[in-house]
Biotite code that builds the C-alpha atoms (Angstrom):
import biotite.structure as struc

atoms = struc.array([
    struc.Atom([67.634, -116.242, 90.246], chain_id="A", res_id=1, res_name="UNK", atom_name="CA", element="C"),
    struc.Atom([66.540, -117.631, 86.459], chain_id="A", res_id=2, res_name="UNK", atom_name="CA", element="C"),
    struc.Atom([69.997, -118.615, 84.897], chain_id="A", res_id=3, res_name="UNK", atom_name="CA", element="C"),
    struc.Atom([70.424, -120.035, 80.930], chain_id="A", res_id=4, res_name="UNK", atom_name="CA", element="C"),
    struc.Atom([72.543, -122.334, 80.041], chain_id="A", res_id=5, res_name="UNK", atom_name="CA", element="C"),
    struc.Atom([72.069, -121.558, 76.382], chain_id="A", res_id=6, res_name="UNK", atom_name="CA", element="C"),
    struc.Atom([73.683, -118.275, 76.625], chain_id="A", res_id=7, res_name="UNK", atom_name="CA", element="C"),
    struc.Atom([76.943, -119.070, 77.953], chain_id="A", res_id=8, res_name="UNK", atom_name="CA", element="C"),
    struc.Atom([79.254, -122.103, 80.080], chain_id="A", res_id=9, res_name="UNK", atom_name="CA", element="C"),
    struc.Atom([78.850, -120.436, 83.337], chain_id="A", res_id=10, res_name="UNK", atom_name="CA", element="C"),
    struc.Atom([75.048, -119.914, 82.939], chain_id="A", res_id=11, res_name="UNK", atom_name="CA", element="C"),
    struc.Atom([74.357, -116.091, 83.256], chain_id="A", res_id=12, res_name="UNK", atom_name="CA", element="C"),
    struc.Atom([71.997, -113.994, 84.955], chain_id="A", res_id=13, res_name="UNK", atom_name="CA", element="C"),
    struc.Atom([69.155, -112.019, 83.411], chain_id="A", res_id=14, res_name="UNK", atom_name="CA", element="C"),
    struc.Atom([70.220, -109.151, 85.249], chain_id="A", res_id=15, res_name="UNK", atom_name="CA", element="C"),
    struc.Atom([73.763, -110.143, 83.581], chain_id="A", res_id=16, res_name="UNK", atom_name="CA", element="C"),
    struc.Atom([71.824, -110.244, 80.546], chain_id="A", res_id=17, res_name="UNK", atom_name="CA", element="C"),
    struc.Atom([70.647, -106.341, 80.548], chain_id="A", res_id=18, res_name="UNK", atom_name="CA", element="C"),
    struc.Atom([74.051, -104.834, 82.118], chain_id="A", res_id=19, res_name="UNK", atom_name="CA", element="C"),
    struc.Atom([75.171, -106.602, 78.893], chain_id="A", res_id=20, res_name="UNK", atom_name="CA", element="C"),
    struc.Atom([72.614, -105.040, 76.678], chain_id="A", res_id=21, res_name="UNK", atom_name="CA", element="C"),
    struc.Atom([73.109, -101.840, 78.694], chain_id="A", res_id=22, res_name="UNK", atom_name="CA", element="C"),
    struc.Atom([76.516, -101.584, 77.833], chain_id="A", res_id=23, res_name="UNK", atom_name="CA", element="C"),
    struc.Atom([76.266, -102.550, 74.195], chain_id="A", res_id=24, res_name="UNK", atom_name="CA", element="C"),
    struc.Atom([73.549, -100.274, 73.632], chain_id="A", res_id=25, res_name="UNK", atom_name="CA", element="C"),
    struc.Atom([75.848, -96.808, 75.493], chain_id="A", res_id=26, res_name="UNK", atom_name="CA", element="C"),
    struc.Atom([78.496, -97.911, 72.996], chain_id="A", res_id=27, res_name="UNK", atom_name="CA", element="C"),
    struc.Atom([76.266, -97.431, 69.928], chain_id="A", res_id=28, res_name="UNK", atom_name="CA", element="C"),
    struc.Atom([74.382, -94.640, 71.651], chain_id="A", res_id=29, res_name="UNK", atom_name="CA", element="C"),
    struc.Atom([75.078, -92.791, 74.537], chain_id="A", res_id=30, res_name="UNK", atom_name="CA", element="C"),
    struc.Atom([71.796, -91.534, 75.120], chain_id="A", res_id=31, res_name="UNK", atom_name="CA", element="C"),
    struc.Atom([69.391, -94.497, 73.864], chain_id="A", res_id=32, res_name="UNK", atom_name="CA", element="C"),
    struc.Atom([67.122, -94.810, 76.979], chain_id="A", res_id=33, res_name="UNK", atom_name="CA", element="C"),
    struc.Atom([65.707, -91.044, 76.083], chain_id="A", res_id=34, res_name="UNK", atom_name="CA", element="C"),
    struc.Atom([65.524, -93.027, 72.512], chain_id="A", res_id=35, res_name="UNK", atom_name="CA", element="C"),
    struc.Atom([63.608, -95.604, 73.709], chain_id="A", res_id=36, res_name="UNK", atom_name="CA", element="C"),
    struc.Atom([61.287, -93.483, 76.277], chain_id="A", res_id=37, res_name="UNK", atom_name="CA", element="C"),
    struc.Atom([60.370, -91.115, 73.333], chain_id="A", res_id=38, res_name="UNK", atom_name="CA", element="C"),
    struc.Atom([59.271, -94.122, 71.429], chain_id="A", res_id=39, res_name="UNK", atom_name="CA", element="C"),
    struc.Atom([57.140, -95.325, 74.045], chain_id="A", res_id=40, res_name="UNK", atom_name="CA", element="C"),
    struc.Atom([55.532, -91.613, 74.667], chain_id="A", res_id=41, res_name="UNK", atom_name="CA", element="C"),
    struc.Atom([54.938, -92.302, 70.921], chain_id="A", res_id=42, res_name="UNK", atom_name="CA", element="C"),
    struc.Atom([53.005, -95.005, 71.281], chain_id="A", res_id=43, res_name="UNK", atom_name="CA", element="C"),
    struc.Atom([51.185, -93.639, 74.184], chain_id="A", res_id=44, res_name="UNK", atom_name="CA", element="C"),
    struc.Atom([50.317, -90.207, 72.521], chain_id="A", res_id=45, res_name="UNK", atom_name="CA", element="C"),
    struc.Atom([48.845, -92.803, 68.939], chain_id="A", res_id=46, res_name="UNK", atom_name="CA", element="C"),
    struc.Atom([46.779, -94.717, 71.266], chain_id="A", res_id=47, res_name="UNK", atom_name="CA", element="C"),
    struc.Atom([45.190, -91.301, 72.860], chain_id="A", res_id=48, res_name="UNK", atom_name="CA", element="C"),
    struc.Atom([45.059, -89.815, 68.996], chain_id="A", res_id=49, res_name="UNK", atom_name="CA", element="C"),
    struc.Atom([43.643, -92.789, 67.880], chain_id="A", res_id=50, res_name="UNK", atom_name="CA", element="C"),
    struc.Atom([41.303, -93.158, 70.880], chain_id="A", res_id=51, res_name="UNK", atom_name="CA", element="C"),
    struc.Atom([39.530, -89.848, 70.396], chain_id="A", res_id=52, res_name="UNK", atom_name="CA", element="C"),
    struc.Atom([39.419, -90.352, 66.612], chain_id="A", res_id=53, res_name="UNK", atom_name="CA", element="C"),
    struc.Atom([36.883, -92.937, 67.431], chain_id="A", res_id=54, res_name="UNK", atom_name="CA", element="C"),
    struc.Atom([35.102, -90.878, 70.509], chain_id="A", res_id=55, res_name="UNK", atom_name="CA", element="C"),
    struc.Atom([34.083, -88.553, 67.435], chain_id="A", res_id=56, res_name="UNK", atom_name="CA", element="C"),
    struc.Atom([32.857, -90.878, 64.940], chain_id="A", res_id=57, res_name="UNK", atom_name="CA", element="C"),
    struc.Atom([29.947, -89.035, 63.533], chain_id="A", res_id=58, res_name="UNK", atom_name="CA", element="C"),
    struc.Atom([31.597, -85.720, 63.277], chain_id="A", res_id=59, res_name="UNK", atom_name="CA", element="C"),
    struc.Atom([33.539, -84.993, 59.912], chain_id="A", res_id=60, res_name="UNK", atom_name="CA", element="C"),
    struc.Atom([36.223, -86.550, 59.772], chain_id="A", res_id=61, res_name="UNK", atom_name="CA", element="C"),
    struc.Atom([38.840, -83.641, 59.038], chain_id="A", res_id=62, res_name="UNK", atom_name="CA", element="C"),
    struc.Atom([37.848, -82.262, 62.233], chain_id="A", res_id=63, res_name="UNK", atom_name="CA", element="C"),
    struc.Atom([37.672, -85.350, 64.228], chain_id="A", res_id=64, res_name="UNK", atom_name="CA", element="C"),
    struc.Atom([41.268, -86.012, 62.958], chain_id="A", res_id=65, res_name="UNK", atom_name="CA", element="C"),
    struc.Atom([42.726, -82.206, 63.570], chain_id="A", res_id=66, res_name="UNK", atom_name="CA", element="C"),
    struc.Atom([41.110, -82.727, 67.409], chain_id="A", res_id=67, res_name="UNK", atom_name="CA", element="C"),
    struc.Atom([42.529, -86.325, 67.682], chain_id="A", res_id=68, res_name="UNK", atom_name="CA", element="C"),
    struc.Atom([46.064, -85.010, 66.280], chain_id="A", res_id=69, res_name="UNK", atom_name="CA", element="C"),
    struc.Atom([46.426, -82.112, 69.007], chain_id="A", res_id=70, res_name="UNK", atom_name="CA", element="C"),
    struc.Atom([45.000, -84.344, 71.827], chain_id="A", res_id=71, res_name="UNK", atom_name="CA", element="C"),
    struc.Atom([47.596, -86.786, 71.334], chain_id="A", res_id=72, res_name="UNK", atom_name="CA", element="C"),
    struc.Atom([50.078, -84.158, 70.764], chain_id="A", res_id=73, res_name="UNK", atom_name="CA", element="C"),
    struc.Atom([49.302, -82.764, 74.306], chain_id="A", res_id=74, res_name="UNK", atom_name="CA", element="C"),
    struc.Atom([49.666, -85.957, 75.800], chain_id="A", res_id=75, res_name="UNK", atom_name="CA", element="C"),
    struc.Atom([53.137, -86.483, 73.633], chain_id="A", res_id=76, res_name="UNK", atom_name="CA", element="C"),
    struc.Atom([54.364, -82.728, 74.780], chain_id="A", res_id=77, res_name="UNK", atom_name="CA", element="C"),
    struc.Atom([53.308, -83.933, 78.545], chain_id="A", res_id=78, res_name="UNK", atom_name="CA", element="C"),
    struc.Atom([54.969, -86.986, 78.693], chain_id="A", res_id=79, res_name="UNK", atom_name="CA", element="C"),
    struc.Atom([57.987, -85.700, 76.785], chain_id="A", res_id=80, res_name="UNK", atom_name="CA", element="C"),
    struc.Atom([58.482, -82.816, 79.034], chain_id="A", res_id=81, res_name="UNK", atom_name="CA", element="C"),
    struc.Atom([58.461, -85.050, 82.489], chain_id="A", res_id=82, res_name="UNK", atom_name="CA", element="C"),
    struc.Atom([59.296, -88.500, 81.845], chain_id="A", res_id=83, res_name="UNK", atom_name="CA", element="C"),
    struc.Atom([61.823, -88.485, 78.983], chain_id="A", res_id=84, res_name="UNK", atom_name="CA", element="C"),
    struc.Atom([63.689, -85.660, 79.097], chain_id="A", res_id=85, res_name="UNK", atom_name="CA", element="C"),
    struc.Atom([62.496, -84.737, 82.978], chain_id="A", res_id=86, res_name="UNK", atom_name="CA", element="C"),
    struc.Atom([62.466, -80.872, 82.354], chain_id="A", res_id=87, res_name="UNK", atom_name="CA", element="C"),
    struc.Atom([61.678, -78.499, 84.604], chain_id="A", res_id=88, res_name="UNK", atom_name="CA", element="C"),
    struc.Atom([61.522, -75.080, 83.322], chain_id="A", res_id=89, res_name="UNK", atom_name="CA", element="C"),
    struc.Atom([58.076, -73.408, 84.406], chain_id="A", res_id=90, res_name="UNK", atom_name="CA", element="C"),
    struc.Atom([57.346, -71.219, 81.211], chain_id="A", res_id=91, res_name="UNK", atom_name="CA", element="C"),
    struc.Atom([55.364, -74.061, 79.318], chain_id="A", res_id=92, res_name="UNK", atom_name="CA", element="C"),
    struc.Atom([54.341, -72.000, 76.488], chain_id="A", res_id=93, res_name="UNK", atom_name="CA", element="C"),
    struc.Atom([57.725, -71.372, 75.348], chain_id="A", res_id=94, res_name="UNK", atom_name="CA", element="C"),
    struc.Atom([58.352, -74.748, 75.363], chain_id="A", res_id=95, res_name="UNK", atom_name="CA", element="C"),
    struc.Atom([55.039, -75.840, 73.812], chain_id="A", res_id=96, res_name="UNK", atom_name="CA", element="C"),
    struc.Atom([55.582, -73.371, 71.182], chain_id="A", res_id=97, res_name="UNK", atom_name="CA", element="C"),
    struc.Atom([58.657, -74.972, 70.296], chain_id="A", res_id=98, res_name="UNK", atom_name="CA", element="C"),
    struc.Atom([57.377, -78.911, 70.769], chain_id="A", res_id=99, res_name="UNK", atom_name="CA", element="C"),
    struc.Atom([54.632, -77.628, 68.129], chain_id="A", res_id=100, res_name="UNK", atom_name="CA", element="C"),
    struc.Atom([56.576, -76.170, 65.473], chain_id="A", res_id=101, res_name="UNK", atom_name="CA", element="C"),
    struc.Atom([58.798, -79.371, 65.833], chain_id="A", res_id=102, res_name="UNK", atom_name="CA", element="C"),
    struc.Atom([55.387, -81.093, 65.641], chain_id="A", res_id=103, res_name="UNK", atom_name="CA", element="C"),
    struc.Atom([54.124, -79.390, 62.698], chain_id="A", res_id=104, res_name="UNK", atom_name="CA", element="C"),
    struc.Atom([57.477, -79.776, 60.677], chain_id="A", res_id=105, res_name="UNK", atom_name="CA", element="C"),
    struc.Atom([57.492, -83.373, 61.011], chain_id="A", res_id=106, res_name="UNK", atom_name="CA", element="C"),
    struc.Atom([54.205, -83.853, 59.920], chain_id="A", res_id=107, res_name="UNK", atom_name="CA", element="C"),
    struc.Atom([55.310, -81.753, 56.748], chain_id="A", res_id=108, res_name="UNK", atom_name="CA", element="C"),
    struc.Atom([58.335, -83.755, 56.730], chain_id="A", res_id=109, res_name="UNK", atom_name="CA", element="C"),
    struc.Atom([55.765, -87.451, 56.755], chain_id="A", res_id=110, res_name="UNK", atom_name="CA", element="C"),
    struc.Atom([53.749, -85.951, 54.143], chain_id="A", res_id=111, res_name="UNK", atom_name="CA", element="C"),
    struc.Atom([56.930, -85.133, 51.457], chain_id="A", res_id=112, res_name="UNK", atom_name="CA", element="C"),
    struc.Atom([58.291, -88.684, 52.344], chain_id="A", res_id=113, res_name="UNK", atom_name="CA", element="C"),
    struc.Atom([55.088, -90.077, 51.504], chain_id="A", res_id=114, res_name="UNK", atom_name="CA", element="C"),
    struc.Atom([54.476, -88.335, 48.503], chain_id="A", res_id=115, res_name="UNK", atom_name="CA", element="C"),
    struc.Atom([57.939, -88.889, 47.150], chain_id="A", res_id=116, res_name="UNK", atom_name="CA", element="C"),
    struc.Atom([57.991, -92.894, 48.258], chain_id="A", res_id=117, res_name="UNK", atom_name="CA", element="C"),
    struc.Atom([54.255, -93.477, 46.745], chain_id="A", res_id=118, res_name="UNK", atom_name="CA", element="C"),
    struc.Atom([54.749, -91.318, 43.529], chain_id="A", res_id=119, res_name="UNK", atom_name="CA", element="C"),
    struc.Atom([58.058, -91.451, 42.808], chain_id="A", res_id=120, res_name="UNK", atom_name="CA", element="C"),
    struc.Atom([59.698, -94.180, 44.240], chain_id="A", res_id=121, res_name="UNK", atom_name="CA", element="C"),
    struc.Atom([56.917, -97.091, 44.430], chain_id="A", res_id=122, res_name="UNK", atom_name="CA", element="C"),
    struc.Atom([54.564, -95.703, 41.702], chain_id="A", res_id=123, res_name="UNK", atom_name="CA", element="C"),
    struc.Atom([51.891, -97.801, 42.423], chain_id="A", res_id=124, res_name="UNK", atom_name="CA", element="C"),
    struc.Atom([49.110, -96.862, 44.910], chain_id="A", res_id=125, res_name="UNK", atom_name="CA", element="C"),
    struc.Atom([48.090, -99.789, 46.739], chain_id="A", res_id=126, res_name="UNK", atom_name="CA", element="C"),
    struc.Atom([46.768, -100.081, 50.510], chain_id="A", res_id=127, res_name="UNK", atom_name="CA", element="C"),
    struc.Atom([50.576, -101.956, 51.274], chain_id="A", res_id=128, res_name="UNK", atom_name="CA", element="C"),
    struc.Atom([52.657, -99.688, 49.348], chain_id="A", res_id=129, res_name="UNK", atom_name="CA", element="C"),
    struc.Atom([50.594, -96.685, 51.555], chain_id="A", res_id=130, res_name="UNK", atom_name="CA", element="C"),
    struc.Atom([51.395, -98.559, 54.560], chain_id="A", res_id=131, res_name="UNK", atom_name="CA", element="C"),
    struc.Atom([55.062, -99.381, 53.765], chain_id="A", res_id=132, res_name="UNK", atom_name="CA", element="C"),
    struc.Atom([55.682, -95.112, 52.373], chain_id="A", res_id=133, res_name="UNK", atom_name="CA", element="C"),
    struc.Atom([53.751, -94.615, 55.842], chain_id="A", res_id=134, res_name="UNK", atom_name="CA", element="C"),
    struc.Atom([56.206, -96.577, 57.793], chain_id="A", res_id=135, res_name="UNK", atom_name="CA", element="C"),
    struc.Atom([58.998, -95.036, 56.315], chain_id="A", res_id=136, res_name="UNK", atom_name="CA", element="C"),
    struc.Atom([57.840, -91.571, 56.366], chain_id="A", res_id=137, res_name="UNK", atom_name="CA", element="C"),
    struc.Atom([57.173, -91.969, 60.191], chain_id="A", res_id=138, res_name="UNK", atom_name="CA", element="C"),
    struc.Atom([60.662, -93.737, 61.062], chain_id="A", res_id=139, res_name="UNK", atom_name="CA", element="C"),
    struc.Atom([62.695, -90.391, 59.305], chain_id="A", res_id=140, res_name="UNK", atom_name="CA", element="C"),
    struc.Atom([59.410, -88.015, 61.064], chain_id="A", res_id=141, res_name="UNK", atom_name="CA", element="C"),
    struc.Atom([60.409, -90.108, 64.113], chain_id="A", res_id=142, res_name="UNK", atom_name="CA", element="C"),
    struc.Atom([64.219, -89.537, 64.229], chain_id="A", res_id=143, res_name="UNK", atom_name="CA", element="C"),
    struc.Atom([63.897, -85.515, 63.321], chain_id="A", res_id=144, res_name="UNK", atom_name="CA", element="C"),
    struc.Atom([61.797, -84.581, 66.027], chain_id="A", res_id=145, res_name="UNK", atom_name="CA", element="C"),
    struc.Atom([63.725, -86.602, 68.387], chain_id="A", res_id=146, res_name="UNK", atom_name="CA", element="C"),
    struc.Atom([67.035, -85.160, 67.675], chain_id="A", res_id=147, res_name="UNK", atom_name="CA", element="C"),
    struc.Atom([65.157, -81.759, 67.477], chain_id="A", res_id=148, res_name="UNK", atom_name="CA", element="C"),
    struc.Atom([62.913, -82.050, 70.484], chain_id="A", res_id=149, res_name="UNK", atom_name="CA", element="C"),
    struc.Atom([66.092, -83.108, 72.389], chain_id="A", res_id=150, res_name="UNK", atom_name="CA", element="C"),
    struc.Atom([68.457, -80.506, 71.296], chain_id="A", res_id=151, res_name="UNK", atom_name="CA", element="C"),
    struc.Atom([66.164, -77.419, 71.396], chain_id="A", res_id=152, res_name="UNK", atom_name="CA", element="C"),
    struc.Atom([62.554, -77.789, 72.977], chain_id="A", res_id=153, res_name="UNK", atom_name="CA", element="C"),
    struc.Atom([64.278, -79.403, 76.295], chain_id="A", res_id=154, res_name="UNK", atom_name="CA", element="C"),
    struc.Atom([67.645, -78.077, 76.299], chain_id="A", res_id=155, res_name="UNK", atom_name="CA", element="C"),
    struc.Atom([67.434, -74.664, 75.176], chain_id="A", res_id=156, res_name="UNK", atom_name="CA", element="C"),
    struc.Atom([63.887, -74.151, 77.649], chain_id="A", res_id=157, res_name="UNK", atom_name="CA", element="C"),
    struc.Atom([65.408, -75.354, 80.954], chain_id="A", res_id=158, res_name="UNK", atom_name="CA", element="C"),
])
């Protein structure tokens, strides 16, 4: 088994290595794998979004966008439903109800943290200071539909 001598005297395992990370992680949040699968459903659902964005270049782009948005929200509500919070209730239109009201309030949510970062905060509308407003907005859209998704969409529908 791979062993470093950097981290420690005794040399310690990489297995070692994640029980450690494991542990520290529990401490500052019980439930931070869900955290972390969420993010990665994330990611998955952008690359879909983003994917079909481009599939329907040469339509307008307000409706390749609203398409692209609710394909990647599918995916994200699929995902969601079995591999981060592994729910099992049957009645998925309750639930997908639910994952798209959360859905549509955080992108409401992105758009005032925007707004208020580029135009009253920042001031100055540059493509860096869009993509910095848009990296914020997404973290604090991020976080609210996380706590939300996980403390109605999954738990109340079960």
């Amino acid at each position: 088994m791979y062993t470093s001598q950097a981290i420690g005297q005794r040399g310690v395992t990489v297995s070692e290595l994640f029980l450690q990370a494991d542990e520290i992680c529990s401490k500052v949040y019980p439930d931070y794998r869900k955290l972390f699968k969420c993010l990665l459903v994330g990611i998955v659902a952008t690359v879909v979004q983003v994917s079909v964005m481009f599939l329907l270049t040469g339509h307008v782009a307000a409706y390749a966008y609203v398409i692209s948005y609710h394909a990647g929200l599918v995916v994200s509500f699929v995902l969601n439903k079995t591999f981060t919070f592994r729910n099992s209730y049957n009645k998925y239109h309750f639930q997908f109800a639910s994952f798209l009201a959360v859905a549509y309030s955080q992108l409401l949510l992105n758009f005032v943290i925007f707004y208020a970062i580029m135009y009253h905060v920042i001031g100055v509308d540059t493509m860096a200071n869009r993509l910095i407003a848009t990296i914020i907005a997404a973290f604090f859209g991020f976080v609210f539909s996380f706590i939300v998704n996980k403390s109605l969409t999954f738990r109340i529908f079960k």
